[in-house]
N, C-alpha and C positions, 0 to 999 in steps of 0.2 A: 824813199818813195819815188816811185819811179815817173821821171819829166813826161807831164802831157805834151801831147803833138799840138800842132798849130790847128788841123783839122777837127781835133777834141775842143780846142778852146771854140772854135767858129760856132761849132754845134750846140754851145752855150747861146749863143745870142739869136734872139727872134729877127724877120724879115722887114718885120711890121706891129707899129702898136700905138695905137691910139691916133691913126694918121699918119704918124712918124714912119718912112720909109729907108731902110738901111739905101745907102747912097756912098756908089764906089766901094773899092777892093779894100780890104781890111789891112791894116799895116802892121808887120809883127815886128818888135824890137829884142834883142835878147841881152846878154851882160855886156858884151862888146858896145851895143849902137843905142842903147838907151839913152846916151847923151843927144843922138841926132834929135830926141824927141822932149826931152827935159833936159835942162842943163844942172843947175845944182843941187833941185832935189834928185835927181838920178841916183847920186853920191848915197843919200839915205836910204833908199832903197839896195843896193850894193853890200850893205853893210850888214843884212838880212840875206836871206837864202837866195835871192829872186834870182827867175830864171830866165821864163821869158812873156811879154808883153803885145796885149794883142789890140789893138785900137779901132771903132768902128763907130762911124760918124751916121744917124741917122735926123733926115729933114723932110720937111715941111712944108708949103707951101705959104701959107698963113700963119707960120709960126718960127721962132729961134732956132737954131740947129740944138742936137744932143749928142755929148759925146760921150760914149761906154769905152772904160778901159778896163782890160779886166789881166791882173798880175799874178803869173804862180809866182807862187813864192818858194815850190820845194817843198814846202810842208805846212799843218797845219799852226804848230810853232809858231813860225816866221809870218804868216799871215795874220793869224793874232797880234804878235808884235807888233808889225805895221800898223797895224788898225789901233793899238794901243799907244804907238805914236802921235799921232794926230788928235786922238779922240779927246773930247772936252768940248766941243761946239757946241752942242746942245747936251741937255741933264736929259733928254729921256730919249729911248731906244725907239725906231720906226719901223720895228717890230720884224725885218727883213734878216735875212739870214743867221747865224749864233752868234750878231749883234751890230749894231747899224746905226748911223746918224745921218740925220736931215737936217740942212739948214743952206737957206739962201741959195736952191735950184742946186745943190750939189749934195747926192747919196752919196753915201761911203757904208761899204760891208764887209765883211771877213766870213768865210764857209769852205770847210776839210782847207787845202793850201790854197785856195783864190784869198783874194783884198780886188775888191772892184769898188770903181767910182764910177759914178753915173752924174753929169751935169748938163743943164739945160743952159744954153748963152745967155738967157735971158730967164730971171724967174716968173709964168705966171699961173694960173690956178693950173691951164692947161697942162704948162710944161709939169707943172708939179704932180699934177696927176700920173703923167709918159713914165715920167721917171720911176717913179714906186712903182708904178706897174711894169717895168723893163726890171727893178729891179729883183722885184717876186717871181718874174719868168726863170731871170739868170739863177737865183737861188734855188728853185724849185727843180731846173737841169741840173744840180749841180747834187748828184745825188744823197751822197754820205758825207756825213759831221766827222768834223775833224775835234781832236783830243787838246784842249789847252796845256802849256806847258806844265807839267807836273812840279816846277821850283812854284807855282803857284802855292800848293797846298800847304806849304808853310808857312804862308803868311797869319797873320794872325785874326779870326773872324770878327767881322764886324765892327773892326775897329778904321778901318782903312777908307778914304774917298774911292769908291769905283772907279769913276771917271779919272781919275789924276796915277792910273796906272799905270806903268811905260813896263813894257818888255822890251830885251837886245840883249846884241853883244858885245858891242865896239866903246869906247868912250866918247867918242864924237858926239852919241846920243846921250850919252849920259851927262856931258855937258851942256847939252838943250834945254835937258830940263831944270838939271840940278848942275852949277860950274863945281868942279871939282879942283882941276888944275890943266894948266894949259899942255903939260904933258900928260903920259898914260900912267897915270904912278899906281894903277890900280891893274895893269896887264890888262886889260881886258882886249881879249882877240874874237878873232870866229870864233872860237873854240867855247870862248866861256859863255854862261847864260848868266844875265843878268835881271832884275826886276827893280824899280825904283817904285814906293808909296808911300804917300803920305795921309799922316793920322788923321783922323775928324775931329781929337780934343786941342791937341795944342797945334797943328798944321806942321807939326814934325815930319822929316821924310826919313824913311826905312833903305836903307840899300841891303839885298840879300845879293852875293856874287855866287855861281855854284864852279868851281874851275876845275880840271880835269884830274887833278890829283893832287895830294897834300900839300905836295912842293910847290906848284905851285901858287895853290892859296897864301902858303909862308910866305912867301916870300912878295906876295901880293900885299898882305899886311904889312911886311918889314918895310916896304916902301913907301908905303899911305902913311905908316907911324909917322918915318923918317922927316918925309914932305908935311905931311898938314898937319901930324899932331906932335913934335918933336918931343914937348915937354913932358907928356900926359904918363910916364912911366912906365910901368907895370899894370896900372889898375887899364889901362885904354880908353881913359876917361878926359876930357878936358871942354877948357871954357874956351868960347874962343873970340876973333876979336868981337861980332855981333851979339855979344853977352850971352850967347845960349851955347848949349852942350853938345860935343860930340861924343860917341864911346863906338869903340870898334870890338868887335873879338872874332875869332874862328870855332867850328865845329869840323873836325876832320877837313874836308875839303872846299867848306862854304863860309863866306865871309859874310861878317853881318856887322853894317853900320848904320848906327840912328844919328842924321845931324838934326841941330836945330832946336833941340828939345828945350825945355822951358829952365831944367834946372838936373843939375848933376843926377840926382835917385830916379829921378824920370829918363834919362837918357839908357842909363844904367839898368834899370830894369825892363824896359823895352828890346835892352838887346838879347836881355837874358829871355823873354819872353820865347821871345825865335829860336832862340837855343834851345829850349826846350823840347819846342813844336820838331826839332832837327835828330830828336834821339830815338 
């Protein structure tokens, strides 16, 4: 997908809204200098497609400042992921781009490869009001819908929390949500696509990994065996020390592991579930 200009992102953001007056030259950061503007979550973002960042402070006289930051990401993927990051603040959507949270004077949305936040320094009816409606302008410019990742459609329906969904690629993320191991015993690079979820019945988490070829899925497993489930055999099944189950297996080039589960034939058949959805 090809990088929007800094001019294409400015054309995103209104002059004026609700009072709120854009104030001073908009700051763009790109993968090099994101750090001059964020220090560690920078790192997170990095580890997604992001490209480049465009920052634009509008004020008030009578009211808090608002800051719009609005992030390509490269694609609609990674902008998904992002927003799949973070997401779990609030249980329900603020109806603003193809999905969005509100909570405490800070919008967050995802639409084609943007993730923009929108926060007020101070939350009050007003600011709450600027905000959703800065955020409805930016979505609204922002023409076409982007595609969620297609490893999605494997997952299994209606069985999964929405909200406690993570996309990526890295393990750094994937130990955020779920620790794994302080090393990468699972490979995961740029390259792979990952989804963590977890169940609505027993609060089991799902790992699907999709990686660029069989080898090295193999050998992605050979080392998860190796590391966290040594003893588990053949069958890829085991107890582990927090009393609950894990079971790993492969379909050609996709990894699929349920920890957590309540008990051996539940771990066990959950993976097989995915497997199936995978042929």
């Amino acid at each position: 997908m090809a990088e929007t200009t800094e001019y294409e992102m400015l054309k995103l953001l209104p002059s004026e809204i609700h009072g709120w007056k854009a104030h001073g030259k908009a700051k763009l950061y790109d993968r090099e200098t994101i750090y001059d503007y964020m220090d560690g979550a920078g790192e997170i973002y990095l580890t997604y497609g992001f490209k480049k960042l465009i920052v634009k402070r509008y004020e008030k006289s009578s009211g808090p400042e608002i800051i719009v930051e609005v992030f390509d990401m490269g694609s609609p993927e990674d902008a998904f992921g992002i927003f799949s990051h973070g997401q779990g603040r609030e249980t329900k959507s603020a109806g603003i781009g193809q999905d969005s949270e509100y909570k405490g004077g800070l919008l967050c949305f995802w639409k084609n490869k943007f993730f923009i936040c929108i926060r007020g320094e101070r939350e009050t009816p007003q600011v709450k009001k600027a905000v959703l409606a800065l955020g409805r302008l930016i979505s609204k410019a922002i023409e076409a819908k982007g595609e969620k990742p297609e490893l999605l459609k494997y997952l299994p329906e209606n069985e999964l929390l929405e909200k406690d969904l993570r996309y990526f690629h890295k393990h750094e993320i994937l130990n955020y949500h779920y620790f794994v191991a302080d090393k990468n015993i699972l490979h995961l690079d740029g390259y792979s696509k990952a989804v963590l979820a977890r169940y609505k019945d027993d609060k089991s988490y799902l790992l699907l990994v999709q990686y660029q070829n069989i080898e090295l899925a193999n050998a992605a497993l050979e080392s998860f065996m190796k590391v966290y489930m040594p003893d588990a055999g053949q069958k890829g099944v085991i107890q582990t020390e927090n009393r609950k189950w894990t079971a790993a297996t492969l379909h050609q080039n996709f990894l699929i592991i349920v920890f957590d589960a309540l008990d051996k034939a539940e771990a066990s058949s959950k993976v097989e579930v995915v497997r199936n959805r995978l042929r």
